[in-house]
C-alpha positions as MATLAB code, in Angstrom:
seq = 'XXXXXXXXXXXXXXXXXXXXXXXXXXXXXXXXXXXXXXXXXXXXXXXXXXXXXXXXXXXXXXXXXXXXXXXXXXXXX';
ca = [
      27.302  -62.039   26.265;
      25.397  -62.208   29.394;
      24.371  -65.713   31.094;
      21.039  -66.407   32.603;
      19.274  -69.090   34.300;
      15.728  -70.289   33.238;
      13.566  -72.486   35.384;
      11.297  -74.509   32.820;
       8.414  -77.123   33.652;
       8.981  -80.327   32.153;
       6.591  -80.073   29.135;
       7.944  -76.990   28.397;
      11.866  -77.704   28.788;
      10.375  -80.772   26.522;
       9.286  -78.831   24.039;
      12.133  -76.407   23.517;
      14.633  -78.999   23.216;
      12.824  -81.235   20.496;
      12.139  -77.813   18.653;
      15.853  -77.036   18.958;
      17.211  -80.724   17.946;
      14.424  -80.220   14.914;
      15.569  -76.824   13.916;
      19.132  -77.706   14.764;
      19.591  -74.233   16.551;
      20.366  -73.985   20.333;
      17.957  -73.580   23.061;
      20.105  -70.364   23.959;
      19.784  -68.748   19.992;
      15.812  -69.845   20.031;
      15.146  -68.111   23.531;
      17.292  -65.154   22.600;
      15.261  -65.152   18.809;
      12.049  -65.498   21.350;
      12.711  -62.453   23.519;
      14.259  -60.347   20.816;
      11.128  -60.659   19.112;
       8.588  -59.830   22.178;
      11.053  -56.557   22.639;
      10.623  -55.422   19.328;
       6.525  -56.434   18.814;
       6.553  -59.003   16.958;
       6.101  -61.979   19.020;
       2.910  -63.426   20.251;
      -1.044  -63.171   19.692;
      -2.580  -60.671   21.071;
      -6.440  -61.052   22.412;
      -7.628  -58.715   19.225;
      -5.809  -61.128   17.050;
      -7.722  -63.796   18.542;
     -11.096  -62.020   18.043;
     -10.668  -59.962   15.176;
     -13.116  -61.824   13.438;
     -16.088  -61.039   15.624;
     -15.223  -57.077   15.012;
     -18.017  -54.721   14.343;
     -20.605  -57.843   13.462;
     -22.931  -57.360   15.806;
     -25.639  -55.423   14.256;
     -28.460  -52.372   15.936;
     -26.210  -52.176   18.950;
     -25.439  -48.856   20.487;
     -22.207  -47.092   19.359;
     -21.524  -45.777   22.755;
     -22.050  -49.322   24.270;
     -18.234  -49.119   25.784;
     -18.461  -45.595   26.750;
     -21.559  -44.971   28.392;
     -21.620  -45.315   31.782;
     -25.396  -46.022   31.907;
     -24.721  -49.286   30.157;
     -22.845  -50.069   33.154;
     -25.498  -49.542   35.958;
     -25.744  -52.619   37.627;
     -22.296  -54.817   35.902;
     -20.772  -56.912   38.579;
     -23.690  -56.468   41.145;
];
């Protein structure tokens, strides 16, 4: 197996190793389990996940609203 080195800020290097004494795992097998999981798409929350609950409630607005350009004229003037 392949070695790396990881530079970690305190709170973070913190944090791994109480969750690694608590799960009584390595910090090596819960950084592999961490990256293994962002390869195959299952790890972290995505902004729709975050947001999914405000999806489709807002009511009379146009359907085109992201498509349009002439809802556009004037954004970031």
């Amino acid at each position: 197996m392949k070695s790396i080195s990881v530079k970690l800020d305190p709170p973070l290097a913190r944090w791994l190793s109480n969750r690694s004494r608590d799960l009584k795992r390595t910090q090596s097998d819960l950084v592999r389990d961490a990256l293994e999981q962002q390869r195959q798409g299952k790890g972290g929350v995505t902004c729709h996940d975050l947001a999914k609950h405000l999806c489709g409630i807002m009511r009379n607005a146009p359907r085109d609203l992201s498509t349009n350009p002439k809802y556009m004229k004037g954004f970031g003037e």
